[in-house]
C-alpha positions as CSV (number, residue, x, y, z in Angstrom):
1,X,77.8,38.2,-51.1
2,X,80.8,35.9,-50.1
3,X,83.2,33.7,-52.1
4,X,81.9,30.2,-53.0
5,X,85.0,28.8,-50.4
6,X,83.9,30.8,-47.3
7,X,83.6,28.4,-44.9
8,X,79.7,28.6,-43.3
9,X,79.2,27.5,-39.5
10,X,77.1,25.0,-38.8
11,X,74.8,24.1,-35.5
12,X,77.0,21.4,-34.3
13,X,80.3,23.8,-35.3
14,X,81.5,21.9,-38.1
15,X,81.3,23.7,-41.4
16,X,80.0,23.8,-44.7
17,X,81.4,25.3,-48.0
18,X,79.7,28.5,-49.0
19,X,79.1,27.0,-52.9
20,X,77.8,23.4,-50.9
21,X,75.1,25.4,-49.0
22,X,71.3,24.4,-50.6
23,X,68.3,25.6,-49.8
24,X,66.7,23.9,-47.3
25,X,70.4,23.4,-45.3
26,X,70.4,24.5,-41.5
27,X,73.1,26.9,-40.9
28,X,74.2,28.8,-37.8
29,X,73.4,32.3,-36.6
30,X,75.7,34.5,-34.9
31,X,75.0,32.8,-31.6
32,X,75.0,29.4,-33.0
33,X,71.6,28.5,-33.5
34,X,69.8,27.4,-36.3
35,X,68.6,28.9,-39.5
36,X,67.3,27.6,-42.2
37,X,68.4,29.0,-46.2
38,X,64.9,29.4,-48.1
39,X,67.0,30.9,-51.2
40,X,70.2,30.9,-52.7
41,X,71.7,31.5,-55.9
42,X,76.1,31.8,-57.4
43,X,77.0,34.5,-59.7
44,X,80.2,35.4,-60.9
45,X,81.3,38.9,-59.9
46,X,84.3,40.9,-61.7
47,X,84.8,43.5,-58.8
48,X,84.8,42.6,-55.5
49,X,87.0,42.6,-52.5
50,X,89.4,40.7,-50.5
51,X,89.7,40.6,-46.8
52,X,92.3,39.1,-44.7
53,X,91.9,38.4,-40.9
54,X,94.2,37.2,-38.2
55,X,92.6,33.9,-37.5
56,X,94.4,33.6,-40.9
57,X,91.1,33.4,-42.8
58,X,90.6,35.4,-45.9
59,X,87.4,35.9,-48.1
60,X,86.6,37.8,-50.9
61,X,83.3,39.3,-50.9
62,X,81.4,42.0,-52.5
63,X,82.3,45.4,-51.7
64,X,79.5,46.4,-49.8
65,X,79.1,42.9,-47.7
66,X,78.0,44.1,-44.3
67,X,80.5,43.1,-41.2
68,X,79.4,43.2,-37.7
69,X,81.4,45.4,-35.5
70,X,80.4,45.6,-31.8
71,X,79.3,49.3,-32.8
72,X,77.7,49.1,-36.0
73,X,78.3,46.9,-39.2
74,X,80.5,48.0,-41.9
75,X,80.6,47.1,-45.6
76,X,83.9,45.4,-46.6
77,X,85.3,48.0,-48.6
78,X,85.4,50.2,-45.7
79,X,87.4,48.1,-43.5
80,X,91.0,48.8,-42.7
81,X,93.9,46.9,-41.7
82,X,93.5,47.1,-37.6
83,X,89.5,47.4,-37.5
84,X,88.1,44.9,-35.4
85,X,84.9,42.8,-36.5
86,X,82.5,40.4,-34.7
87,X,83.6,37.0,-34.4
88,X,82.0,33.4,-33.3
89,X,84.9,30.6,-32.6
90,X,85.0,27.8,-30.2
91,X,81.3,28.4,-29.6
92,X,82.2,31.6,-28.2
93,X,82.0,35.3,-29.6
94,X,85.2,37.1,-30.1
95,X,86.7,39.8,-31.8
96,X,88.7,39.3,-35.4
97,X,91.3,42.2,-36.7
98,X,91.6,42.3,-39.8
99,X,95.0,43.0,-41.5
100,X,94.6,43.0,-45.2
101,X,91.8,45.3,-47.2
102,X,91.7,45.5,-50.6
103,X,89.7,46.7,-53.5
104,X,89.6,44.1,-56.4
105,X,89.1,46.0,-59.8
106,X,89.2,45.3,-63.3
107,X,92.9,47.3,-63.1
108,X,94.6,45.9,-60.1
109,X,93.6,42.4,-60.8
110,X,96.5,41.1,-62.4
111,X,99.2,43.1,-60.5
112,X,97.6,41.0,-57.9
113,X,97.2,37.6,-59.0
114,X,93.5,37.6,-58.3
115,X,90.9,35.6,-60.3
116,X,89.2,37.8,-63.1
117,X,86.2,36.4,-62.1
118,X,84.8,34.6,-58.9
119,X,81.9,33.0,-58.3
120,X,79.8,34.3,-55.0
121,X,76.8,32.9,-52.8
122,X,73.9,35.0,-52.1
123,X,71.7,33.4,-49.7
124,X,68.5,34.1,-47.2
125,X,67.3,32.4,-44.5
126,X,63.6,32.1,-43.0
127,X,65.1,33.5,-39.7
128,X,67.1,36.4,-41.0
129,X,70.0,36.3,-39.1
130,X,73.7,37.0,-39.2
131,X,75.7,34.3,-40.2
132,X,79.1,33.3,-39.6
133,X,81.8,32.7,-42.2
134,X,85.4,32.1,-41.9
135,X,84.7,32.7,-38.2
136,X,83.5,36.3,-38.8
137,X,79.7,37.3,-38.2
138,X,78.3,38.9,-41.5
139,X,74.9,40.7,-41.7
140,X,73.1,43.5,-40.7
141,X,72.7,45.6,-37.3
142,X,68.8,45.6,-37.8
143,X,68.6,42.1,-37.8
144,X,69.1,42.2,-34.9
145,X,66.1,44.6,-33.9
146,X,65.1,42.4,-31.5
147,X,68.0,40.5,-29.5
148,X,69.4,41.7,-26.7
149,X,73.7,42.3,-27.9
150,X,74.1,42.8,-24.2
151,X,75.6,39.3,-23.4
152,X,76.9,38.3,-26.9
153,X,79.6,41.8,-26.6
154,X,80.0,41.1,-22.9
155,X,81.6,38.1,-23.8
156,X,83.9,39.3,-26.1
């Protein structure tokens, strides 16, 4: 999923390193409220992606991580320099650009000076909800099957 660094909200705003977060750990939704991780596990991944934003924030995810937008959600490797993606700072939701995508392969590592390997979270949570990390709201649209978006991208 996401790079053992990302930095997960909290409830009370504060955050939590992505490789710190246990099962059992409260976390916050998209909205700030609380979910609680039933499962997690780290893996080291040899492809993934990197993805820069202009909070200043990077991660580096698996390719096909899904992002919120306020249309749809995307999956990392599909986001260019300029998109804009769901964001939750200050308590508030927002919109993040981001302004570097890359692809992280077993050819361009090097050129790059990225890590051969890195070591990601994979995590669910009794709730099911998007998360935030580095200030950016990662999961799925039909998590949302039943929440009403309306206020959340009126806000933004």
């Amino acid at each position: 999923m996401l790079d053992i660094e990302a930095e997960i909200l909290l409830p009370d705003g504060s955050t939590i390193l992505a490789g710190d977060v246990k099962t059992n750990v409260t976390l916050a939704d998209m909205f700030g409220n609380p979910q609680t991780v039933k499962r997690r596990k780290t893996t080291s991944e040899k492809e993934y992606h990197y993805l820069k934003f202009e909070n200043g924030k990077s991660m580096l995810t698996l390719p096909y991580l899904s992002i919120l937008t306020r249309e749809d959600q995307v999956d990392a490797n599909n986001l260019e320099p300029g998109d804009k993606v769901l964001g939750f700072r200050d308590g508030k939701p927002c919109e993040i650009k981001v302004t570097d995508s890359l692809p992280i392969t077993i050819y361009n590592k090097k050129h790059l000076g990225m890590p051969k390997k890195v070591k990601m979270l994979f995590f669910e949570s009794y709730e099911d909800m998007p998360f935030v990390a580095n200030e950016v709201v990662i999961g799925l649209r039909k998590q949302l099957r039943f929440v009403d978006l309306g206020d959340y991208l009126d806000n933004l």
